[in-house]
N, C-alpha and C positions, 0 to 999 in steps of 0.2 A: 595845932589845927590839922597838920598834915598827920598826926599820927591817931585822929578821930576819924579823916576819912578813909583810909588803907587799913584801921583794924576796928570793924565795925564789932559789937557786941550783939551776941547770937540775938538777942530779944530784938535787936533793929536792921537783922541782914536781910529778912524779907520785904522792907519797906525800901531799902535801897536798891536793892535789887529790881525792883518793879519800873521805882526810878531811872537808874541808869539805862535798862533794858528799853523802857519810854524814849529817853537822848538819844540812844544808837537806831533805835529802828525811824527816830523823826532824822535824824542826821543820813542815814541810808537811804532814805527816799530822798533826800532833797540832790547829794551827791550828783546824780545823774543829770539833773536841770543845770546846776553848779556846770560841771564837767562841758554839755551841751555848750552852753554860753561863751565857754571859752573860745573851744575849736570855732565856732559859726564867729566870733571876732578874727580869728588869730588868721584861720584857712576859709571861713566862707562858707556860704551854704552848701554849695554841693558837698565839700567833704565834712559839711556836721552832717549830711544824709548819711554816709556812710557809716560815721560814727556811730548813731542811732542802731543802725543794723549791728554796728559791730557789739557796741555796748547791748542790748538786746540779747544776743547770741550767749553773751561773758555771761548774761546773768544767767542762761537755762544751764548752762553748765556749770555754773556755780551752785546751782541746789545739788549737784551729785558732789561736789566739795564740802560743802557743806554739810548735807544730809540730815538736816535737823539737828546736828549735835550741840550747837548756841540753845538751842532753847532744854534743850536737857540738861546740858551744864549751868545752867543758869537758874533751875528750879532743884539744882541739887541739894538743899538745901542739911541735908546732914551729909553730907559729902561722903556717900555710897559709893563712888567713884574716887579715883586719885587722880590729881592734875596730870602725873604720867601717862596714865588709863586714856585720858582725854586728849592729851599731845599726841599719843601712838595713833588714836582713831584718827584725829585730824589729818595727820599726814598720808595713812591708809587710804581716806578719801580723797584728799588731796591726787596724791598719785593718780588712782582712778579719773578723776577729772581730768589732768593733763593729756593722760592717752586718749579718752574719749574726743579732746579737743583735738589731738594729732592726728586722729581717725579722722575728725569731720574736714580739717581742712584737705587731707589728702580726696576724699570722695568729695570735696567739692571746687577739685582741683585749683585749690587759693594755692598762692607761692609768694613769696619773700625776695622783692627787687633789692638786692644791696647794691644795684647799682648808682639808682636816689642817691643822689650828693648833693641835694639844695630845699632847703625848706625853705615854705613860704609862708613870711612871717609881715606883716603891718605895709602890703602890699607889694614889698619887694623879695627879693630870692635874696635869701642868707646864704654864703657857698658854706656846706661843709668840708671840714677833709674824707679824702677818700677810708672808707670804710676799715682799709689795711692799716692805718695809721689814727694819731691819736685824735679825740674828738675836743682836747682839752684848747686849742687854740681858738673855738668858736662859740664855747660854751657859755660863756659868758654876755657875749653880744646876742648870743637867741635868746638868753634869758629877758634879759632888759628890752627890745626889739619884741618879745614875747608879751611884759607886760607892758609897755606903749601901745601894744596894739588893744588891748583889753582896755584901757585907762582913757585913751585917745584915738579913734579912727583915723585911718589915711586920711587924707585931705583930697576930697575928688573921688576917692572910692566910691564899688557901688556893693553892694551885700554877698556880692561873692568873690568879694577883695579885687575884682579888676578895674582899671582905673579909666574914667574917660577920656575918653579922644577931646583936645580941645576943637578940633577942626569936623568933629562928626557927634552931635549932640544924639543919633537917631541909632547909632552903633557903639558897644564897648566891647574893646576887642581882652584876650588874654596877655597876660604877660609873657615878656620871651623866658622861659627854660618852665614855663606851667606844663605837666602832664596829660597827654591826652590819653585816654583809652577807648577802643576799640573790641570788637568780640575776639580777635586775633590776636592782638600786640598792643607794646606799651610804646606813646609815642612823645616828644617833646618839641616844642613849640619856639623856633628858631625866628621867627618873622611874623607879626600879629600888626597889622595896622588898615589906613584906607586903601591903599593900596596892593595891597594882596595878602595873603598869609602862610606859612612854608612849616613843616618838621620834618625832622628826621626820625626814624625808623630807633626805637633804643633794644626792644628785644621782642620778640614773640612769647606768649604767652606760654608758652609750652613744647620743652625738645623734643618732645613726640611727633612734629608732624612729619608725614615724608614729604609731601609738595605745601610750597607756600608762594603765594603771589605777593610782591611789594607793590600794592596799589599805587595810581598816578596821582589820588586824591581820594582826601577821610574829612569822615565830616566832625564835628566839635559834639560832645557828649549830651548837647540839648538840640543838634541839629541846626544850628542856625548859622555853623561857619563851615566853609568850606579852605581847608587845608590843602596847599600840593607837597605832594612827599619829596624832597629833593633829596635825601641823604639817609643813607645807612650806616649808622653810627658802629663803629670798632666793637670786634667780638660780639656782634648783632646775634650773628650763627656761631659762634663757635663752639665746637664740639659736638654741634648735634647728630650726632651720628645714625638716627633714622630720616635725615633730610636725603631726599631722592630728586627732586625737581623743584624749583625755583625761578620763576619770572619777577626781573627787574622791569620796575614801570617806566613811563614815559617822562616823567619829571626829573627823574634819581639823575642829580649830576657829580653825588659823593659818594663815596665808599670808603668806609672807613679801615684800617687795617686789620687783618686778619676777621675779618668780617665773616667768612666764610670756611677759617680757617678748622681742621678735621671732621670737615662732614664726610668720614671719607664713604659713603654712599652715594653721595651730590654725583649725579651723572648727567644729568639735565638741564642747563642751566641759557633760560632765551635773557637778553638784553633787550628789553624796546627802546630805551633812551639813545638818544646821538650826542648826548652831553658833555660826557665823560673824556677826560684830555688826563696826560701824563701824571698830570700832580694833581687831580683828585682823585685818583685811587690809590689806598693806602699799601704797606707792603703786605706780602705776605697773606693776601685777598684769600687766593684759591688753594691755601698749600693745605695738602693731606687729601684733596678731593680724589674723587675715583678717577683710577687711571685713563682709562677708558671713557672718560668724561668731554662729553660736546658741546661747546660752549656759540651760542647762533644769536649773531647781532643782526641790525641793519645791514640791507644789500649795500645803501648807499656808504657808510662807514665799515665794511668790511678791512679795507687796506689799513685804513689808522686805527683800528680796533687788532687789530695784527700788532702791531707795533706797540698800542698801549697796553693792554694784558699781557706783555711778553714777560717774566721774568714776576710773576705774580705770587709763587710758590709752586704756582701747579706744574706737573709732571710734563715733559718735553713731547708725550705722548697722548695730552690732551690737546683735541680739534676744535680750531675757532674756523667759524664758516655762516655763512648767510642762510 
């Protein structure tokens, strides 16, 4: 049987052909619905909208991978061509696709967070390991975690995997370490309930900027929550070396380590918070910053802002003053 289907006889290779052709182009349309269903169980609706865009995108660039060569190889039907002929095109094109995609993301300045160490799978956060080590310790429970959530919804979910309040039937808030985004930066979600809701700061969107402000509060990507920023999570800034100014908001009561470490253009740097005490700010905050660097709190926390910034990295010759 197996050796009727793989060596068809030339009188019936154009009928198969038609056939199979038929399978793959009904199985490629349906894929994408397939694929959809998944993510809008697994992450929710917001990130099946992305998906939508992203998958969209995959396929205009996939005509330049492609470039018609399936359907030529496919009505080869005296084999004018050699299967090498056709491998060498494919990967030709191929190529071409790739870079064309390395273009688009560059001009539409997308980037690649490896910071992400938690998927969110069947309403809760999966922790991954960190990105520098192996992924094989978690691999397993996202899979199964993966399909429970396809097979069985959370319990109390609502469509965009967040889970209701028992105590607020008229609010659903996010879950803690869900990502928020912003036109600026990437943000995660430290405190979501009736009673208030907090993130911290994970990165800016881009080390290009030279001034950036750490807002006192962002709103939730449909607008309808209001977040305060308490915290600047570790290596936030680090290395951005066209950072020139930088105000910390009125909420920020963390700072994470090396937060701020080799911006050494950073010469500007206001405080509005009065928060911050010895052991929320991490080491090594300011080290590599510009010499010459003016660091301006509150009048009234001048003196303990003396004392807690001392010994932060930064240079013996950078000024803290009101």
């Amino acid at each position: 049987m197996l050796e009727n289907l793989w060596h068809t006889p030339k009188e019936k290779i154009e009928q198969k052909s038609v056939f199979w052709n038929m399978m793959s182009s009904g199985l490629n349309s349906v894929v994408s619905m397939f694929l959809l269903w998944i993510v809008t169980m697994i992450n929710g609706v917001s990130d099946a909208g992305i998906f939508s865009l992203a998958f969209s995108t995959s396929q205009m660039m996939l005509t330049i991978g492609n470039y018609g060569m399936r359907n030529y190889q496919a009505t080869d039907i005296r084999n004018k061509y050699s299967t090498g002929v056709y491998l060498s095109s494919r990967i030709f094109t191929n190529a071409i696709m790739m870079s064309a995609v390395g273009i688009f993301v560059v001009a539409k300045g997308y980037y690649f967070d490896k910071n992400i160490t938690k998927l969110k799978i069947n309403g809760r956060l999966i922790p991954i390991p960190d990105p520098e080590n192996s992924f094989d310790e978690t691999g397993e429970m996202v899979w199964f975690s993966g399909i429970k959530s396809i097979v069985i919804p959370p319990q109390g979910s609502t469509a965009n995997g967040s889970t209701t309040n028992p105590s607020d039937t008229s609010q659903t808030f996010p879950k803690i370490g869900t990502w928020v985004k912003t036109k600026n930066a990437l943000y995660k979600v430290t405190k979501a309930d009736a009673t208030g809701c907090t993130v911290t700061l994970v990165k800016p969107h881009r080390k290009t900027n030279s001034t950036f402000t750490v807002p006192a509060t962002i709103k939730s990507e449909d607008g309808k929550i209001t977040f305060r920023v308490t915290e600047i999570s570790k290596n936030a800034f680090k290395n951005h070396v066209k950072l020139k100014k930088v105000t910390i908001g009125k909420n920020v009561s963390r700072v994470g380590a090396n937060a701020f470490s080799g911006c050494k253009k950073l010469k500007n740097i206001k405080i509005t918070s009065t928060q911050l005490t010895k052991k929320s700010i991490g080491k090594n905050v300011f080290k590599g910053i510009d010499k010459k660097a003016v660091i301006k709190v509150p009048k009234k926390k001048l003196k303990a802002y003396k004392n807690i910034l001392k010994g932060k990295g930064q240079a013996k010759s950078v000024k803290i003053k009101k």
